[in-house]
N, C-alpha and C positions, 0 to 999 in steps of 0.2 A: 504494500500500500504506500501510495506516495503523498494523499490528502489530494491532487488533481480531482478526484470525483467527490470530492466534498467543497471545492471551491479555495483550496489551500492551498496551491501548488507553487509559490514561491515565494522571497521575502516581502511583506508588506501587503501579500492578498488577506482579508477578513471577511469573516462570514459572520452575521446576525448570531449571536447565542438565545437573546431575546430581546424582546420591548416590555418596557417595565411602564403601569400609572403612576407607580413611585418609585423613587422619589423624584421629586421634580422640585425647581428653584425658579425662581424669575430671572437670578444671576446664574447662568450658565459656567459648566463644570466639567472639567474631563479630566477623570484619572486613571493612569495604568495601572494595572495589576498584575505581580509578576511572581509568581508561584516558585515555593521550591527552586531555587539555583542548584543547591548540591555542591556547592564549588569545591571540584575534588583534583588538586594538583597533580597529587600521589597515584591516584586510582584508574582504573581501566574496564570499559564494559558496563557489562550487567545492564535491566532492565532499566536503570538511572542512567544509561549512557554518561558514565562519568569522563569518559576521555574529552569528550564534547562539552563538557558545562563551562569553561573559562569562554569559548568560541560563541558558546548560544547565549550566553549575557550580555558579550561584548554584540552581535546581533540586535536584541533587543534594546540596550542603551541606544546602540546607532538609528535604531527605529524611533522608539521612542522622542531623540534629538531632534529630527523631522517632524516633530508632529507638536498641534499646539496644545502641550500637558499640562494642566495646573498642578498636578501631583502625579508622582511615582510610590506606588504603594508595593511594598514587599510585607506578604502575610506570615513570616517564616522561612526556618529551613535555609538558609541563606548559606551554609556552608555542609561540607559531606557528613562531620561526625564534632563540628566545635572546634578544630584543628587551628595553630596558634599560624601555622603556614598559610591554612586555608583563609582565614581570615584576613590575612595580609592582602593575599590576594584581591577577597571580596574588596576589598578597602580600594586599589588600584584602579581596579573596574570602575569602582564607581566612584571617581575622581572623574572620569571621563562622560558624569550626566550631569547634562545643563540643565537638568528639571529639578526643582525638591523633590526630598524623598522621604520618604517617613518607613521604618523597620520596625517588625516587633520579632522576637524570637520563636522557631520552633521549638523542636524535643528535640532536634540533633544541634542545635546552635548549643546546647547547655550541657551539663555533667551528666553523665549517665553513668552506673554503676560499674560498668563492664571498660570506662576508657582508660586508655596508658599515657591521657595526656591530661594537660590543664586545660579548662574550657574555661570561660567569663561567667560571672555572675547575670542576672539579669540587671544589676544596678550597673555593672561594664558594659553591658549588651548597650542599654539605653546610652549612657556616655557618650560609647562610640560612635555613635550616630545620632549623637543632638538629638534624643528623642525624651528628654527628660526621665521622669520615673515614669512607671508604669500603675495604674494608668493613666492617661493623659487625653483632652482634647482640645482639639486643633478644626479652625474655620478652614473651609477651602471653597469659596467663594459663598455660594448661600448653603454648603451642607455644615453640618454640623458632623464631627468624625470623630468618633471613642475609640480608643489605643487599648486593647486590653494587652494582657499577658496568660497563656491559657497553658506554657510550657514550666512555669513554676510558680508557686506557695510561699506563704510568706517565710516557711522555713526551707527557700532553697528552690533547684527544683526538682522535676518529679523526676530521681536520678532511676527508678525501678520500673518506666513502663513509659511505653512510647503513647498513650491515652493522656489528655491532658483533662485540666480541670482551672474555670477561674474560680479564684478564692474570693470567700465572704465578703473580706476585707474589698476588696473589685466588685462586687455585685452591687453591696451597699453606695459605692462611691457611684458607681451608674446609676443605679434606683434614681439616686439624689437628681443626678444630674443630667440626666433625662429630662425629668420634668419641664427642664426650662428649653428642652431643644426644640428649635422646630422640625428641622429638615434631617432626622437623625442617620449616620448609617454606623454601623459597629462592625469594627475590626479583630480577627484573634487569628491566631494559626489552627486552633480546630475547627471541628464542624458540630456544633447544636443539633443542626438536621443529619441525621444517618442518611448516608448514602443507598442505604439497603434498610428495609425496615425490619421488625418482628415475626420469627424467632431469629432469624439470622442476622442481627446485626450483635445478638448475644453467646453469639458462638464465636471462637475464633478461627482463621486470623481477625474477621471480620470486625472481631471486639475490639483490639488492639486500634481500632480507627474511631471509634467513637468515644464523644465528648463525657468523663462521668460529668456525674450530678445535671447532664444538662436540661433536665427537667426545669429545676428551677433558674437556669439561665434565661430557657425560652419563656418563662411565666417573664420575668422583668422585661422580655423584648415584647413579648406580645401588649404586656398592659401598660405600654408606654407607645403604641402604635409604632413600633420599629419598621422598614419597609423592608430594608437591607443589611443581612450580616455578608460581609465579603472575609473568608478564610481559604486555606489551602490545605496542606496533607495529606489528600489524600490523592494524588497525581492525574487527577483527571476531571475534565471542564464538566462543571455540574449547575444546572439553575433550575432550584426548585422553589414552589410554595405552597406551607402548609398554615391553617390558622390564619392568614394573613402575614406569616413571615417570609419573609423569603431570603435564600441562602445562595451564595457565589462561590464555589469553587474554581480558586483559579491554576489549571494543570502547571505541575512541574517543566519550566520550559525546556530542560534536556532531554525529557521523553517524549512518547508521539501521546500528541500528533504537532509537539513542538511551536505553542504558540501562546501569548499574553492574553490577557485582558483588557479592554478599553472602555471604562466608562465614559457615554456621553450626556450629560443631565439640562436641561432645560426645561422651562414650563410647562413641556406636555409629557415630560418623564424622560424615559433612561432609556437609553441605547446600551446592548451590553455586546462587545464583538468580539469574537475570538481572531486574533492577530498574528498572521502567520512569521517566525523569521528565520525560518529554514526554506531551504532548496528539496526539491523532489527528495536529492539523493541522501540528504540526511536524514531527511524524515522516513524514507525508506529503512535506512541502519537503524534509525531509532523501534520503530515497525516490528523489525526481525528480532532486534534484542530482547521486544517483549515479547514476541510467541513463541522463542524458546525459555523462557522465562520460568521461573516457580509457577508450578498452577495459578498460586494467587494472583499474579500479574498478569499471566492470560487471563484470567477471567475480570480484570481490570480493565484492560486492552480490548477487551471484547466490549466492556460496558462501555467505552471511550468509542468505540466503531459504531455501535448503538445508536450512541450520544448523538456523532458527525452526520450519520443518516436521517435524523429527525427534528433536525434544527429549523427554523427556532424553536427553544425550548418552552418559552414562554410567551406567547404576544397577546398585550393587554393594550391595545388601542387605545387612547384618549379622544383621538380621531382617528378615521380614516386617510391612513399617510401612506403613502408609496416608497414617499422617500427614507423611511426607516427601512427600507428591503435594498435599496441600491448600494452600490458602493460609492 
């Protein structure tokens, strides 16, 4: 598969993921979203195509530079395993974007039980990337944008399971401040909405992806009318809505089908595109690395071929527009 028959066949083709009635501004807003880097120096292969993740960022940035961004959003996962190299790395890359950018951490940005190296705190995490503490929000033009941290607890983070969880202490501070938002959208590296529902999303691997407690996540989004949580994780373009919430998974851009996110937001809602910045043949490599892959990744790869063939995902007209289908 090279994405040609899904509308994806080279850098900078995009396909409609969805039209959203919310959120909408009067002051217009576009932000990328850029899932999972992986930035793996060291590394080779596998269904993360790590030999490729220095190549598909520097990609993306260069896209991204082209294009008029109010923000660059990274939901996570920004390096292969927390690596003090990797990180340098990520840091290089991204000297070379003219757009702001806002980072929150995944479960591999942070300590996990099993590493033989030193990872950052999440109070370095934030540091290093001027993103304040966690959490945090930030205007970007009429939305209003919540920074959670969903990769670790106030004691640390969650060194024994790649499942995140946001802490009370974050729930509460959103309750709050919510209240006064208008145009809310909320950020984390997990995902609230399972990608697969009951019994299967409580079986593993499947478990290993879902948000604990996130019951009472989605109660504070729902009864604050949240429109949009935008996360990553779990490597594949997903836009769903349940309850009235609705959830943005934005794919790992070193695996297929190798491409971003682009919010477009104006008064009549939300453009959501998936962005291509690979060439046929990488996305082909990426393709093949997951269908020989662990079963679980095939059957990711499968959900992701799914996905490409039944897009748009969502279209929720405000009107009748044409031009939300063209390029």
């Amino acid at each position: 598969m090279t994405g040609d028959e899904y509308g994806l066949a080279d850098v900078g083709d995009r396909v409609l993921l969805g039209r959203l009635e919310e959120p909408r501004t009067e002051q217009e807003a576009a932000l990328a979203v850029v899932g999972d880097p992986h930035i793996a120096t060291r590394s080779q292969g596998t269904y993360r195509v790590f030999h490729r993740t220095e190549q598909r960022l520097r990609a993306v940035i260069d896209d991204v530079n082209e294009r008029a961004v109010d923000l660059v959003l990274f939901p996570g996962d920004l390096t292969k395993d927390g690596e003090p190299w990797n990180y340098d790395r990520v840091d290089a890359l991204l000297e070379e974007l003219e757009r702001p950018f806002l980072a929150t951490p995944g479960n591999h940005d942070l300590q996990k039980c099993d590493d033989d190296h030193r990872c950052p705190s999440a109070t370095a995490f934030a540091n290093r990337y001027d993103c304040e503490s966690f959490p945090f929000h930030r205007e970007v033009g009429g939305i209003d944008l919540f920074v959670l941290n969903s990769a670790a607890g106030p004691d640390g983070p969650y060194a024994e399971t790649h499942r995140g969880r946001i802490s009370s202490a974050q729930l509460e501070w959103l309750d709050d401040r919510l209240a006064d938002a208008s145009v809310p959208i909320v950020t984390c590296h997990h995902n609230p909405l399972p990608v697969v529902t009951d019994p299967l999303c409580r079986t593993n691997p499947w478990r290993a992806f879902t948000m604990r407690e996130r019951s009472r996540t989605r109660s504070i989004l729902e009864r604050h009318g949240v429109s949009l949580v935008v996360t990553g994780h779990h490597h594949l373009p997903s836009l769903v809505k349940r309850n009235g919430l609705r959830q943005l998974i934005a794919p790992a851009i070193a695996s297929f089908p190798q491409a971003y996110c682009l919010l477009e937001i104006d008064e009549t809602g939300t453009n959501v595109w998936l962005v291509s910045h690979a060439t046929e043949t990488g996305r082909a490599e990426a393709y093949d690395l997951a269908a020989d892959g662990p079963p679980f990744w095939r059957a990711v790869l499968g959900i992701t071929e799914n996905t490409l063939t039944d897009l748009p995902l969502l279209y929720e007209p405000t009107q009748l527009d044409d031009a939300a289908l063209a390029d």
